[in-house]
Structures are given as structure tokens and as C-alpha cells.
VEXVEXTI-175503 format. One record per residue (C-alpha): residue number from 1; x, y, z; residue in three letters. Coordinates in steps of 0.5 Angstrom, whole numbers. Example, Ala and Ser with C-alpha at 12.3 -4.5 7.8 and 13.67 -1.06 7.14 Angstrom:
<pts>
  pos      u      v      w  code
    1     25     -9     16   Ala
    2     27     -2     14   Ser
</pts>
This chain:
<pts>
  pos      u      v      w  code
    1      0      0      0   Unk
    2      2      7     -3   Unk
    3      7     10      4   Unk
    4      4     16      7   Unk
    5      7     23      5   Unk
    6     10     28      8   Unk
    7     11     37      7   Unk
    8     19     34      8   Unk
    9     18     28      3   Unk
   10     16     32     -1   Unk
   11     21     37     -1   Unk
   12     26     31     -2   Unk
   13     24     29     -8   Unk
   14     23     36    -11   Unk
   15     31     37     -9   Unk
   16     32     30    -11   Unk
   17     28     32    -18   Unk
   18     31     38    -20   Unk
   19     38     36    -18   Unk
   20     37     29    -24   Unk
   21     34     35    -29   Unk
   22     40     38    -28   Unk
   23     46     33    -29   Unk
   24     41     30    -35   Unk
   25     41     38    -38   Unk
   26     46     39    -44   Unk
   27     51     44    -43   Unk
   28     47     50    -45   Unk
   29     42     48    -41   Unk
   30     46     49    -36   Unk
   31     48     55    -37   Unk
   32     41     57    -39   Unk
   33     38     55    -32   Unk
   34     43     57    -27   Unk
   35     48     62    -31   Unk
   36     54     58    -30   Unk
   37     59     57    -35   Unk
   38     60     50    -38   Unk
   39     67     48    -36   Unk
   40     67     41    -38   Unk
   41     66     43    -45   Unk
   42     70     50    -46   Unk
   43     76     45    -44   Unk
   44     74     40    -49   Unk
   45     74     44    -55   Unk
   46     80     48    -51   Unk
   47     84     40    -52   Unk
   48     81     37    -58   Unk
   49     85     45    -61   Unk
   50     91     44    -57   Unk
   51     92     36    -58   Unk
   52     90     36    -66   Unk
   53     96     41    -67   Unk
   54    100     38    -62   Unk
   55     99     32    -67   Unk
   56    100     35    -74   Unk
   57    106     39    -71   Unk
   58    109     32    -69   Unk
   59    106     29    -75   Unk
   60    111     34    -78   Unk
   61    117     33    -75   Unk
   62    116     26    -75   Unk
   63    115     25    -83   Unk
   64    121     30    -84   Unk
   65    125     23    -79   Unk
   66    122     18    -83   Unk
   67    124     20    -91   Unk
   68    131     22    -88   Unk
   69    131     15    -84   Unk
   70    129     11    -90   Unk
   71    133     15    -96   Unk
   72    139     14    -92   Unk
   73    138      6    -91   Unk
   74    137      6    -98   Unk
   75    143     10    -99   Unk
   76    148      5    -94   Unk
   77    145     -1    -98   Unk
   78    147      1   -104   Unk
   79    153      4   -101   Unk
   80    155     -3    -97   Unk
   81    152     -9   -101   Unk
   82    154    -12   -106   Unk
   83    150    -12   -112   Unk
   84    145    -10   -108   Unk
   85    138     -9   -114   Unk
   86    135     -3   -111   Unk
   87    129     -8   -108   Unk
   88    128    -13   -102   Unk
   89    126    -20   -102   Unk
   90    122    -21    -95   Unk
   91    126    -21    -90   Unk
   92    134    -20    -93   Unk
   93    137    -15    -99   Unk
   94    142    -19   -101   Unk
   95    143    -27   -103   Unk
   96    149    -31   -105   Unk
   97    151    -38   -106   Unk
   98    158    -40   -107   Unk
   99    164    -39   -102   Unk
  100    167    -34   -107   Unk
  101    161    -29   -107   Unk
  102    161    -29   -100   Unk
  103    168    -26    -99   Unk
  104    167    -22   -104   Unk
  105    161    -19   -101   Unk
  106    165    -19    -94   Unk
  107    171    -16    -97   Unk
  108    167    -10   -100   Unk
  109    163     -8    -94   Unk
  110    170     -6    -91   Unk
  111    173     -4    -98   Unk
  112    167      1    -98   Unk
  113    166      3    -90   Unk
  114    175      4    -90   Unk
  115    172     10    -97   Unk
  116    166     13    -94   Unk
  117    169     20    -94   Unk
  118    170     19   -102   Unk
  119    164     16   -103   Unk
  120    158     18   -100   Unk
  121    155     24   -103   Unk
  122    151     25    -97   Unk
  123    153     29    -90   Unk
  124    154     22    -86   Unk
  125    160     22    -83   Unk
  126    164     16    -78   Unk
  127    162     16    -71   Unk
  128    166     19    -66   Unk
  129    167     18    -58   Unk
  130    166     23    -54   Unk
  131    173     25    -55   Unk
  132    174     25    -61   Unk
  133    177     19    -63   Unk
  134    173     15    -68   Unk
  135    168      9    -66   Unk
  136    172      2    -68   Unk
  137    167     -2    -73   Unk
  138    166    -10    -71   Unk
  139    166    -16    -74   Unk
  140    164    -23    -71   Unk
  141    162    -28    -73   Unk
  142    158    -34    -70   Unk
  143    161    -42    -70   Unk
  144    157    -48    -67   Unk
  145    163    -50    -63   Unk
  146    164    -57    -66   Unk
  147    162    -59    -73   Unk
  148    163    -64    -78   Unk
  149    159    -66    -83   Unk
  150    158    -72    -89   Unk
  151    151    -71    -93   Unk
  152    153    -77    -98   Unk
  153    154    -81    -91   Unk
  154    148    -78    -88   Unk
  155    153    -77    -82   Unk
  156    154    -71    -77   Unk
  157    157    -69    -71   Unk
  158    154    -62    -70   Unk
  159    156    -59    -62   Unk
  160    150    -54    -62   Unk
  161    153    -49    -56   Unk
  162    155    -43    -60   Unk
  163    162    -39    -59   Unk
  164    162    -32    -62   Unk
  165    170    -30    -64   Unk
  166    170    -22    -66   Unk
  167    174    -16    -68   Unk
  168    175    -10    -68   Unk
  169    180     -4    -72   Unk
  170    180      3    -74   Unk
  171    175      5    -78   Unk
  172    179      8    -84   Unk
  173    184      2    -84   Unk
  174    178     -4    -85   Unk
  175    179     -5    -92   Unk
  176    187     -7    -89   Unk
  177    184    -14    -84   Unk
  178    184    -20    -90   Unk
  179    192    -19    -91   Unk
  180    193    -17    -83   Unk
  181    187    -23    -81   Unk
  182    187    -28    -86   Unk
  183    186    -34    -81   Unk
  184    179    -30    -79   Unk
  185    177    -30    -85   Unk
  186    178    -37    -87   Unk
  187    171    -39    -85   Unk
  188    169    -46    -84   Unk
  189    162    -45    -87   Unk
  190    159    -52    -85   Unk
  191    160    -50    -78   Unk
  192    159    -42    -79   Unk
  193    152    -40    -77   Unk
  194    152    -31    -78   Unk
  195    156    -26    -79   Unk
  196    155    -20    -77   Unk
  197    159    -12    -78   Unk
  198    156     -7    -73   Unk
  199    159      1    -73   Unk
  200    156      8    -73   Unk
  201    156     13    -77   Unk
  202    153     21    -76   Unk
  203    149     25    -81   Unk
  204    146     32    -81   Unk
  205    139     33    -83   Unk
  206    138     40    -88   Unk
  207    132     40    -90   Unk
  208    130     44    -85   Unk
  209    135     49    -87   Unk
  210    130     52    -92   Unk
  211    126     54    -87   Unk
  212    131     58    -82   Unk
  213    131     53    -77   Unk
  214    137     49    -75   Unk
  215    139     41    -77   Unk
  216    138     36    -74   Unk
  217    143     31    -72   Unk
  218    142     24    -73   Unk
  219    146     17    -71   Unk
  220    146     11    -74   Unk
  221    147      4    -71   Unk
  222    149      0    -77   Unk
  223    148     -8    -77   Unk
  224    149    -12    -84   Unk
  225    148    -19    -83   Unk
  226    150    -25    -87   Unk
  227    145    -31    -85   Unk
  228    148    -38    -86   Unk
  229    142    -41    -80   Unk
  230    140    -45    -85   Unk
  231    146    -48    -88   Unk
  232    140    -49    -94   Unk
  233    147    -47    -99   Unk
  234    143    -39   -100   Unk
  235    146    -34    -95   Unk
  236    142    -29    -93   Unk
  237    144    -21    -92   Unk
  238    140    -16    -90   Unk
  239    142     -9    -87   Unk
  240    139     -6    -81   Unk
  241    140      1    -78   Unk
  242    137      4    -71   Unk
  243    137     12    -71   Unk
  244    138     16    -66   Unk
  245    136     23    -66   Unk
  246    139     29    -62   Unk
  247    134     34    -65   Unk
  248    135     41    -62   Unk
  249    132     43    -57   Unk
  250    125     47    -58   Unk
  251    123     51    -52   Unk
  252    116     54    -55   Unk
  253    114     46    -56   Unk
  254    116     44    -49   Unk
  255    112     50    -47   Unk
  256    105     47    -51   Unk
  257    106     41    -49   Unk
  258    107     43    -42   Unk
  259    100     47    -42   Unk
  260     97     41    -46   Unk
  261     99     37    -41   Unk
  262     96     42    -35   Unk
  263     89     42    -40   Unk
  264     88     33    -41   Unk
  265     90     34    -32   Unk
  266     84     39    -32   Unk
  267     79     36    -37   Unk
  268     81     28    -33   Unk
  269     79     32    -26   Unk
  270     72     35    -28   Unk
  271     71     28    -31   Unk
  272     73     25    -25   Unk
  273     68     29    -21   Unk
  274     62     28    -25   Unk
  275     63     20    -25   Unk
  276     63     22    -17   Unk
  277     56     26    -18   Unk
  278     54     21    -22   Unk
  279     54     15    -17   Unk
  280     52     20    -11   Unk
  281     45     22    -16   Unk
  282     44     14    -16   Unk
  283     45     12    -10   Unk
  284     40     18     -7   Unk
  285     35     16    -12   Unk
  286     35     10    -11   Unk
  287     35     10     -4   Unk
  288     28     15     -5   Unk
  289     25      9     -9   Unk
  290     26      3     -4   Unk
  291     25      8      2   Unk
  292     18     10     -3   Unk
  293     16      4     -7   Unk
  294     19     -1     -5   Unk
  295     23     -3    -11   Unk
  296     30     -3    -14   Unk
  297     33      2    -20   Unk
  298     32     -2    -26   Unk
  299     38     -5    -29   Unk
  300     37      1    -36   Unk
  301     36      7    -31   Unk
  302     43      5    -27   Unk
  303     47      6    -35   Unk
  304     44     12    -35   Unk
  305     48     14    -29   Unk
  306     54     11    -31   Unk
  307     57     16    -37   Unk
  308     62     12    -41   Unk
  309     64     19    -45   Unk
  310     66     21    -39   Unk
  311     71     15    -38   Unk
  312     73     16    -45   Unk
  313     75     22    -44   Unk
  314     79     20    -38   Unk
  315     82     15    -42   Unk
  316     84     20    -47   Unk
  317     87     25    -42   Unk
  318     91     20    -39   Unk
  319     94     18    -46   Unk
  320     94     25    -48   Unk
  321     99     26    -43   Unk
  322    103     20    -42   Unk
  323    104     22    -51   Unk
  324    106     29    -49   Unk
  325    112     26    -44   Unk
  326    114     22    -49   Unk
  327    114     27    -54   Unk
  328    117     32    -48   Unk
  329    123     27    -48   Unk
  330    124     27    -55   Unk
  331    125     34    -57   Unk
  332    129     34    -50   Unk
  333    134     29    -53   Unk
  334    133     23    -49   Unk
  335    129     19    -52   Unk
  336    127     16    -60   Unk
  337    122     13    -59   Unk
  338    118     16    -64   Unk
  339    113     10    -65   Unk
  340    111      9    -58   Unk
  341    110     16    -58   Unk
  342    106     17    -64   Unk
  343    101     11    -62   Unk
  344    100     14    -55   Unk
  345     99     21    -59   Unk
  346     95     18    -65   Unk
  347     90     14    -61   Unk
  348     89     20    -55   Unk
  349     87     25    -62   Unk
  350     82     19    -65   Unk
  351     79     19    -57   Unk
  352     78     27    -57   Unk
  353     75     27    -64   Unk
  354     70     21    -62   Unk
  355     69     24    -56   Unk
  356     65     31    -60   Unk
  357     59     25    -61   Unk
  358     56     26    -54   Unk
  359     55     33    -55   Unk
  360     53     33    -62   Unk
  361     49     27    -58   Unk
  362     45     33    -56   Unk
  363     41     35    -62   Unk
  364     35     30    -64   Unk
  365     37     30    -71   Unk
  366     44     28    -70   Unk
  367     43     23    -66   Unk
  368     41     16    -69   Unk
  369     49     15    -70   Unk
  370     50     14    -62   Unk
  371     43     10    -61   Unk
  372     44      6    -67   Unk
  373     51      4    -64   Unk
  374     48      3    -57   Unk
  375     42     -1    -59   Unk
  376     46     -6    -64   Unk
  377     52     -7    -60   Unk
  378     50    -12    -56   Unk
  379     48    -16    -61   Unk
  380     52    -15    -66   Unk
  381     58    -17    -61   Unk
  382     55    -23    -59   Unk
  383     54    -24    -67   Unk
  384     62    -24    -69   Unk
  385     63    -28    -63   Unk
  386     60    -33    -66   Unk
  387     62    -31    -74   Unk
  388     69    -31    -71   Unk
  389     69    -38    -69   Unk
  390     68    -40    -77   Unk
  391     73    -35    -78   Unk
  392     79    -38    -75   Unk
  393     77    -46    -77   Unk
  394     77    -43    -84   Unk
  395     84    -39    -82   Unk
  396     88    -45    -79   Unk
  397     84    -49    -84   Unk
  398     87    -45    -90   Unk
  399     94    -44    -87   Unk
  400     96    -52    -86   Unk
  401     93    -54    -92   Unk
  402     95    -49    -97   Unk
  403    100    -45    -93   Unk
  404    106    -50    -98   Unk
  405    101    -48   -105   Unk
  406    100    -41   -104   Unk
  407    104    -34   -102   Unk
  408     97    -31    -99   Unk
  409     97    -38    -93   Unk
  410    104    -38    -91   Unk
  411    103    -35    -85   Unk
  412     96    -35    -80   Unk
  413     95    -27    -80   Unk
  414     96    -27    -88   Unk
  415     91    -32    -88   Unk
  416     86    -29    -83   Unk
  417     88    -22    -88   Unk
  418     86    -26    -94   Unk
  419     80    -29    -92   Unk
  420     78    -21    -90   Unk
  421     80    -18    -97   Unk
  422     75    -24    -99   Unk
  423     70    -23    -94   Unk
  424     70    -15    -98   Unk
  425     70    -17   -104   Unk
  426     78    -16   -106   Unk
  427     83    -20   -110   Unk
  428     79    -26   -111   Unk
  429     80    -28   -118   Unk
  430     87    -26   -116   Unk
  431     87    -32   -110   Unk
  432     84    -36   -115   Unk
  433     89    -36   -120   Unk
  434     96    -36   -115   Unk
  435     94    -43   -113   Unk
  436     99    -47   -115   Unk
  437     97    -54   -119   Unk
  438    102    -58   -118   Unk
  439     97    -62   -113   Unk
  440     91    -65   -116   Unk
  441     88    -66   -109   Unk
  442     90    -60   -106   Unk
  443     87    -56   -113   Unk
  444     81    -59   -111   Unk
  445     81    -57   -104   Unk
  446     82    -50   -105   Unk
  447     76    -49   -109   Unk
  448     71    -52   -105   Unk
  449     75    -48   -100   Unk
  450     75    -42   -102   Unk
  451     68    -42   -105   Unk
  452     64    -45    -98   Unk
  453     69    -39    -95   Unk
  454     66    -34    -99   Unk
  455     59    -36   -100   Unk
  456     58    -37    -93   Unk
  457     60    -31    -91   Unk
  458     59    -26    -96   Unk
  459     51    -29    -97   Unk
  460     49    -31    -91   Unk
  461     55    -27    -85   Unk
  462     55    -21    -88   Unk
  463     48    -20    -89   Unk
  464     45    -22    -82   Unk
  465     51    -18    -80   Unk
  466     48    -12    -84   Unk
  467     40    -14    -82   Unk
  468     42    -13    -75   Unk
  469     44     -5    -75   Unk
  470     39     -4    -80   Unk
  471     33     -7    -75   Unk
  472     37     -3    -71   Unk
  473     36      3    -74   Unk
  474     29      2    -76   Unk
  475     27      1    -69   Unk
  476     31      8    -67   Unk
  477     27     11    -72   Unk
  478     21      9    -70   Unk
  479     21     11    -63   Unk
  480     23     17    -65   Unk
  481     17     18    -69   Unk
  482     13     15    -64   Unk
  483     16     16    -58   Unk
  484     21     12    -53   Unk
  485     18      7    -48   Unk
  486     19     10    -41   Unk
  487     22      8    -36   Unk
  488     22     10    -29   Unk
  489     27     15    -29   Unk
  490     24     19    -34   Unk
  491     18     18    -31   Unk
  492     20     21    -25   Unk
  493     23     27    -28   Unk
  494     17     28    -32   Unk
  495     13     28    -26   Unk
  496      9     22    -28   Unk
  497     10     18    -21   Unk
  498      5     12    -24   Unk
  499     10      7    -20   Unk
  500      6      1    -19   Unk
  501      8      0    -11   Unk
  502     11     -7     -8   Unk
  503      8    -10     -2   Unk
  504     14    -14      2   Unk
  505     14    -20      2   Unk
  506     19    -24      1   Unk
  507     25    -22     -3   Unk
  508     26    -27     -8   Unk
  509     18    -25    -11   Unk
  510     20    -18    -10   Unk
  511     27    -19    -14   Unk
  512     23    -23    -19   Unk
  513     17    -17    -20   Unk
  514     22    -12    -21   Unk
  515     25    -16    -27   Unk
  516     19    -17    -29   Unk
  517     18     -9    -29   Unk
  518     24     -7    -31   Unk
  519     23    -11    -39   Unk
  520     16     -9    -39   Unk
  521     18     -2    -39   Unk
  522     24     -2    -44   Unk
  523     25     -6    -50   Unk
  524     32    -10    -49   Unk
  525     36     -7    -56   Unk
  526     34      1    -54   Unk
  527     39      5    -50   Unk
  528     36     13    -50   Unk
  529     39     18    -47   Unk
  530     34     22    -42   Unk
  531     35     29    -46   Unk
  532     34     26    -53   Unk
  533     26     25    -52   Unk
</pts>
């Protein structure tokens, strides 16, 4: 029976009222109400200007970096590798297959790094010691420990412990070692595993002399690999180079990037608090309706409380930061991670822009996008977790079958990327036709395979997929023709206190009676904000 009411019940519940009207209020409404100026979203758009320049200046910077980085390997390649094609096959640059080939490839690496200085028509130079002296260029080279070998006997007695012997010498003076260390050089190549020759050269980056600015200084780590892992009789070269940069220091930079700092700092407390208020507002409300009704918040009112824009901006602050950090350290000469960075700096800008949806989320015309999202996710998220089932028994099936036939199979994730450009229509007669035929049962496999694969997804998958956000989207639609159903938060707010009233009994009937209610209320797949009716 209806609980007796009170002047001071009545009181409470138009404060508790007011104060819900006014969390749910979108920034002009709030302002409109009571005249105070919505600082969350002025240090919204305020961080959504600073970080999206941020990005393009480091974007910027960074792109100067990676041409210079990737001019000067091709430059080294060429410079260092014998016969080197302009192109890289897979992993390596370079391939040789006799002894003699070998040496000479050896032979030429110190030939043209003891020259440097007469070749390079870049503005590369030795690396140098703090004191000048130049840094030593190093040659090791990898044994098993033990090794003898007879293929025609099917034979081998092979120690597996691997011993490393290396050298190193004056840069200038390298192309002098195959007369001064001849027994280095004589290579047991059935024992012989790797060899590697490491230095360290400086350049100068000038592109940024044009624009009045000083150049930046770079040093480069040097490593040129000959891969004999195999013993395959195909020896591998490849060349690797890690770049530091000593970038000059720019203080107006690390001064923005202080003050975006300062702004993600602000933006990531007022978020903080208004997840605060938000659980103090549920936890009023719902203490006045089991105090008044006897009943517990439905499940969909609680979402309405618990903001995820607020933790996406939380979130996006703390990346924000931490990428500022990272990008202080770097014009600071300490660090060179500028990928770490840049993910960091990347993924808090997609977060800030995705963010600008909630407050567009405000205008009715606006926000089909936000509720269609919210109303299809849960289903369609339990859909790809049934398709992606499939998914990987075609993706590990193709691998282990097709892997040894086909260039797209050879490995799980060019697998599952194939099956992808499938699944959208790319490259299909192309995979088709690659398949080698040299297995008449293989050949057939692949048919049947690759057509059950794009069948099923294509005509049935991709299909149900789409219906789903497309029921979606109609049902949005609809109720925004003809209304949300109500739930009672809205209800209350509207001042519609028509709450059916739970007589104690026990709890188990109480709990069944309020689920019951809560689904009567609220259709499963609708999420609707409170201001969007």
C-alpha cells in the first residue's frame, strides 16, 4: 500500500528531481538554468584544438624523420651491399650462393666503409667517441662449437653451443684486416651460423635549413647481417639500421606541450567528478525508491547514471599525457621512441574526436548514429562472436592446408588477412588463379574451400550482419516518430509518479517482480538518453 507522504518527502523529492534534471541538462541547458559557464565542454573543445595541433606539429616533425631515415638506408644499402637490386625480397636484401660470393660480399663492406668519406654524397660521417676518437667498426662471427658433416653418408656430429669470435679495428683502415687477419677470414662454412658487421655513422639532416631552423643530427646504428641459419646453401644479407636522433631543443614546444598537459590534467578531474556525482545521484535515487516504492532501480536506469563519454575522456586524457611525455623526452634528447609516441598521441586524438559525438548526441536530428550504435552493439557483438568462430576454422584450416601452395596461406595472420579482402570482395579472382596446381587434390581442396568460404560469409554472414544494424536503425527511427518507451527515471523526471507499489514479501518475489517490470518498460535493444526525448 501507497507509503503516507509528508511536506518534508515532498521536499526531498523535488530537490532530488531537480538535481537529476540537471546532471541529464546538456551544457546550454545548464547554462540557460542557472548561468554558470559549462567548463567541461569549453575544456573539451580547448583540448580537442591543442592536442589535434600537437598531433600535426609532431606528425610533421615525424615525417621529416622517417624520409630522412629511410633515404639513408636505401643510400647505405647500396653503398654496402654488393650487387644490391634497389629492392628487398622478404626479410633479407641481398642473397649469395657460392663461398666466393660470400667473401667478396665481405670484402666489399670494408672496402667501401674504410672510403666512405670519397663515396657518400650524403652528409654522413664516422661515429665519433666523446673525445673524438672514432668509434671502431666490429665484425663477429657466430660458430656451432663442434661441427663435421658428410651428406652423402647421411652423417653429422654437430655441437649445438654456440661460440661467437669477434674483432674489431679503425674504421679507415678495415679494407687492411683480409691481409692482416687472413685466418679470420677463412670460414668454416659448415660450422658457421652468422656474421655480423656493426658501426656507427652520423648524419645531418638539412631539409630543415630552407625553413631558417637549425638541422637536426642523427646517429646511426649499423648492423649487416650474413644469415647462414639454414645451411640451405642460400646465404642471407640483409642491413639494419637503428637512428637516434639528437633533435635541437625547442623550448616553445615543450612549453604547448606543458600547457596540454595541464588542460588533459583539468579535462580528466572534472570527468572524475562528474562520475562521482553520478554515483551519488543513483545511489539518492535509489534509496527514495525503495524508501517510497519498495522497489530497486531498473538495470537500464543505473546505465543512465554510469556515463562511458566520461571514461572515454578519462581514458583519452591519460593517453594524451602520457604521449606528451614521451614527446617532451624526445625534442629533450633523451628518448627516440617516436613510434611509442606516436601510437600513444594517435589513439588519444581518435578518442578526443570520437568524443565530439556526445555533445552532437544532444540535437535529435543528430543522434540516430549514438543510438543505433548503442542499440546494435550488444547484439551484434555476440553475432561476430559466433561468426569469428568460423572464422578461425577457416583461417587455421587454409594455413595448414594451402600454406605450402599459396603466398596469401603462409602464415595465420596473411591468412586471416585474406580471408578479410574476401569477405569484402577484394583480390578474388587474383587468389583463385595464384594457387599452384601441382597437387590435383590440393587444387580441388581449395576450390571447395574458398567457395564454401565466400558463400557463407558473403550471402549469409555479411547479410545477417548488416540486417542487424539495419533492425536497429529502423526501431531507433520509429520510436523516435512515435515515442521512447518510458522507463522510471524518465517517468520521475517528467513528474509521472504512476510507479506500481510492491508490497513486502519476501525477497525472492520482490526481485522476480522487479525484473518483470524493468522488461515490461524498456524494449532489450533500446538504449535512449534522457534528453533525447
Amino acid at each position: 500500500k501507497p507509503f503516507s507522504v509528508s511536506t518534508q518527502d515532498i521536499i526531498k523529492e523535488d530537490n532530488l528531481r531537480d538535481d537529476l534534471k540537471y546532471y541529464f541538462m546538456s551544457p546550454c541547458e545548464k547554462y540557460r538554468a542557472r548561468r554558470q559557464l559549462p567548463w567541461k565542454l569549453v575544456v573539451q573543445i580547448l583540448k580537442i584544438v591543442m592536442i589535434t595541433t600537437q598531433l600535426i606539429l609532431f606528425g610533421l616533425n615525424n615525417q621529416l624523420v622517417v624520409s630522412y631515415k629511410e633515404e639513408n638506408t636505401m643510400a647505405l644499402k647500396n653503398l654496402f651491399l654488393k650487387d644490391y637490386g634497389g629492392v628487398d625480397e622478404d626479410d633479407y636484401s641481398v642473397a649469395v650462393y657460392t663461398q666466393q660470393s660470400v667473401y667478396d660480399s665481405l670484402f666489399y663492406v670494408l672496402d667501401q666503409y674504410s672510403q666512405l668519406g670519397r663515396l657518400s654524397v650524403g652528409s654522413i660521417g664516422y661515429g665519433e667517441e666523446k673525445d673524438g676518437k672514432l668509434l671502431s667498426l666490429v665484425i663477429c662471427k657466430q660458430y656451432y662449437k663442434r661441427g663435421s658433416m658428410e651428406p652423402s653418408d647421411e652423417v653429422n656430429d654437430i655441437d649445438a653451443q654456440l661460440e661467437t669470435i669477434c674483432m674489431s679495428h679503425d674504421p679507415k683502415t678495415a679494407n687492411q684486416w683480409k691481409t692482416q687477419n687472413s685466418s679470420f677470414f677463412d670460414l668454416d662454412f659448415y660450422r658457421l651460423v652468422d656474421i655480423k658487421i656493426t658501426f656507427q655513422l652520423k648524419g645531418i639532416n638539412l631539409q630543415t635549413v630552407r625553413s631558417r631552423e637549425l638541422p637536426d643530427c642523427y646517429l646511426f646504428n649499423v648492423t649487416i647481417t650474413f644469415d647462414n641459419q639454414c645451411h640451405s646453401g642460400k646465404v642471407k644479407i640483409f642491413l639494419d639500421i637503428d637512428t637516434q636522433s639528437s633533435q635541437k631543443n625547442r623550448h616553445y614546444l615543450l612549453v604547448f606541450d606543458g600547457f596540454v598537459i595541464l588542460v588533459c590534467l583539468t579535462s580528466a578531474v572534472l570527468c572524475t567528478r562528474s562520475i562521482v556525482l553520478a554515483v551519488r545521484l543513483l545511489q539518492r535515487f535509489s534509496r527514495f525508491f525503495h524508501e517510497n516504492y519498495n522497489r530497486k532501480v531498473c538495470e537500464d536506469d543505473q546505465k543512465e547514471f554510469l556515463n562511458g563519454w566520461y571514461v572515454l575522456v578519462i581514458v583519452s586524457d591519460l593517453l594524451a599525457i602520457i604521449g606528451s611525455i614521451l614527446k617532451m623526452e624526445i625534442q629533450a634528447k633523451s628518448l627516440t621512441s617516436y613510434d611509442v609516441c606516436s601510437i600513444f598521441l594517435g589513439t588519444s586524438t581518435l578518442l578526443v574526436w570520437v568524443g565530439v559525438i556526445r555533445y552532437l548526441g544532444y540535437f535529435q536530428k543528430y543522434n540516430v548514429l549514438i543510438l543505433t550504435m548503442q542499440a546494435a552493439f550488444p547484439k551484434v557483438l555476440r553475432f561476430c562472436c559466433c561468426a569469428g568462430m568460423i572464422y578461425l576454422g577457416y583461417t587455421f584450416c587454409g594455413w595448414i592446408v594451402l600454406g605450402p601452395y599459396h603466398e596469401k596461406f603462409e602464415g595465420l595472420s596473411r591468412v586471416a588477412e585474406c580471408l578479410f579482402s574476401l569477405l569484402n570482395g577484394d583480390d578474388m579472382f587474383t587468389t583463385f588463379a595464384q594457387l599452384k596446381d601441382k597437387n590435383t587434390l590440393v587444387w580441388l581442396f581449395s576450390r571447395a574451400y574458398l567457395y564454401s568460404f565466400i558463400s557463407l560469409f558473403i550471402y549469409m554472414v555479411l547479410s545477417l550482419f548488416i540486417a542487424l544494424i539495419t533492425d536497429s536503425y529502423e526501431t531507433i527511427k520509429r520510436f523516435q516518430k512515435d515515442g521512447f518507451p518510458l522507463t522510471d527515471l524518465q517517468k520521475f523526471l517528467r513528474e509521472q509518479n504512476d510507479f506500481p507499489v510492491l508490497e513486502e514479501s519476501s525477497q525472492t518475489d520482490v526481485d522476480v517482480r522487479y525484473s518483470v517490470l524493468c522488461c515490461c518498460q524498456r524494449y532489450e535493444h533500446v538504449y535512449s538518453h534522457v534528453m533525447m526525448l
